[in-house]
C-alpha positions as a Markdown table, in Angstrom:
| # | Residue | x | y | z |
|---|---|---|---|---|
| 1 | Unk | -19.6 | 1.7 | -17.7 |
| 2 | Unk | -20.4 | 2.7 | -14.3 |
| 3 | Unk | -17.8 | 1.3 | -12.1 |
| 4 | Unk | -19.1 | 2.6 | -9.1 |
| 5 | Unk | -22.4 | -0.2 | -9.5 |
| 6 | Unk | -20.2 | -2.7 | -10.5 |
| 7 | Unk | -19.9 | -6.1 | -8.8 |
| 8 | Unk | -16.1 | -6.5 | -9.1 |
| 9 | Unk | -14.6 | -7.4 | -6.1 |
| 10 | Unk | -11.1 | -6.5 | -5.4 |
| 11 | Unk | -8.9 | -8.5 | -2.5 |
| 12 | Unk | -5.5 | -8.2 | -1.4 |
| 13 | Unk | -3.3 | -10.2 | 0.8 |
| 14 | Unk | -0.3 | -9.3 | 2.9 |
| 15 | Unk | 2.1 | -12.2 | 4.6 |
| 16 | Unk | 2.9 | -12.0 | 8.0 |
| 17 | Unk | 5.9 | -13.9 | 9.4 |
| 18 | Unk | 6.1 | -12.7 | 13.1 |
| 19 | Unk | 4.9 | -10.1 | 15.6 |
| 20 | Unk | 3.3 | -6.8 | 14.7 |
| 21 | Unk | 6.3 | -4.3 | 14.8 |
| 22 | Unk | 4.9 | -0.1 | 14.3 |
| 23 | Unk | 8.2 | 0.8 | 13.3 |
| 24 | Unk | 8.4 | -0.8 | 10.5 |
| 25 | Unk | 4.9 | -0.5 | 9.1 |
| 26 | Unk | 5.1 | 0.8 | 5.8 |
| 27 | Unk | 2.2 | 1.4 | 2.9 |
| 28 | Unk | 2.0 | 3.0 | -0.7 |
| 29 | Unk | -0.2 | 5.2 | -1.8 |
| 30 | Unk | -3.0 | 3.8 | -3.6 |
| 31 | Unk | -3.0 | 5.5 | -7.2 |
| 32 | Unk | 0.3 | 5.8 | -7.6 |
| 33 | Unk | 0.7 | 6.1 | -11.1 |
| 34 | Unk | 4.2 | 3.6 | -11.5 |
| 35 | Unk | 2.2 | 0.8 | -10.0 |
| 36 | Unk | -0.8 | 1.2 | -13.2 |
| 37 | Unk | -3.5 | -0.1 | -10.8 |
| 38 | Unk | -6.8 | 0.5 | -12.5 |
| 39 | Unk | -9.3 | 1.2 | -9.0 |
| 40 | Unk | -12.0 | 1.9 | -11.0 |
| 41 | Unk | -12.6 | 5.0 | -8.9 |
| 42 | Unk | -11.0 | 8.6 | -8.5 |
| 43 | Unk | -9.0 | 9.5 | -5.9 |
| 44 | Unk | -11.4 | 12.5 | -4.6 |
| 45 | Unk | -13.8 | 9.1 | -4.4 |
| 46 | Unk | -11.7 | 6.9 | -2.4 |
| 47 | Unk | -12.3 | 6.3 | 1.1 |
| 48 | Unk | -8.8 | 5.8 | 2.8 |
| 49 | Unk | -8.0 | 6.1 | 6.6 |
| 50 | Unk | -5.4 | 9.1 | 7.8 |
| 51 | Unk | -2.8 | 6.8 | 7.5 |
| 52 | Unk | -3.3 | 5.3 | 3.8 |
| 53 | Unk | -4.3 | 9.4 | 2.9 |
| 54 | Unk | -0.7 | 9.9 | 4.0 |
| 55 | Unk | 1.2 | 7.1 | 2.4 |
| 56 | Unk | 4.4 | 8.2 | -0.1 |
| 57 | Unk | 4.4 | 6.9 | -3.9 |
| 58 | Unk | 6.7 | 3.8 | -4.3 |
| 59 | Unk | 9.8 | 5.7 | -5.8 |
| 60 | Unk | 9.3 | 7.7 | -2.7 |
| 61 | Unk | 10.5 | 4.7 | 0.2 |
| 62 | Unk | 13.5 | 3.5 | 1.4 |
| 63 | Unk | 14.2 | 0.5 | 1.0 |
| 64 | Unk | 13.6 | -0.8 | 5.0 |
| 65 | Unk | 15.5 | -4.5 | 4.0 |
| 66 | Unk | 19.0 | -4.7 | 5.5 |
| 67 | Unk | 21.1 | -6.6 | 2.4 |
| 68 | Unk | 22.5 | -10.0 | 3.4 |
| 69 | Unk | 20.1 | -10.5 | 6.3 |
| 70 | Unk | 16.4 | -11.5 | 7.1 |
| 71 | Unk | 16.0 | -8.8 | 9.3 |
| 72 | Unk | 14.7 | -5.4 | 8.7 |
| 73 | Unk | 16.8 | -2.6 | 9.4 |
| 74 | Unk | 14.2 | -0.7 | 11.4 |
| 75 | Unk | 14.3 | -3.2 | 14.4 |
């Protein structure tokens, strides 16, 4: 199956709960393998800004949550 002529939309969704902070803006790269996302694409195919081109694989993060608290510990 061609994937790349195939009607399938995907969507995603993020929750915000207050003001736009850059510090703590985080992302994960796309394909990373733990997360077994199928995109239907390769990666030399995808079409990702400097910023999501950059983006570590998940086991690659610090945690940015503070334990026992709502805040994040980058603020």
């Amino acid at each position: 199956m061609d994937l790349s002529r195939s009607r399938t939309t995907r969507r995603s969704s993020t929750k915000c709960t207050d003001y736009y902070e850059p510090d703590c803006d985080r992302g994960v790269r796309f394909n990373d393998p733990d997360l077994g996302i199928e995109w239907g694409i390769t990666p030399e195919a995808a079409i990702l800004s400097e910023k999501d081109s950059r983006a570590p694989l998940l086991t690659d993060i610090q945690n940015p949550f503070a334990w026992g608290t709502t805040k994040l510990s980058c603020l």
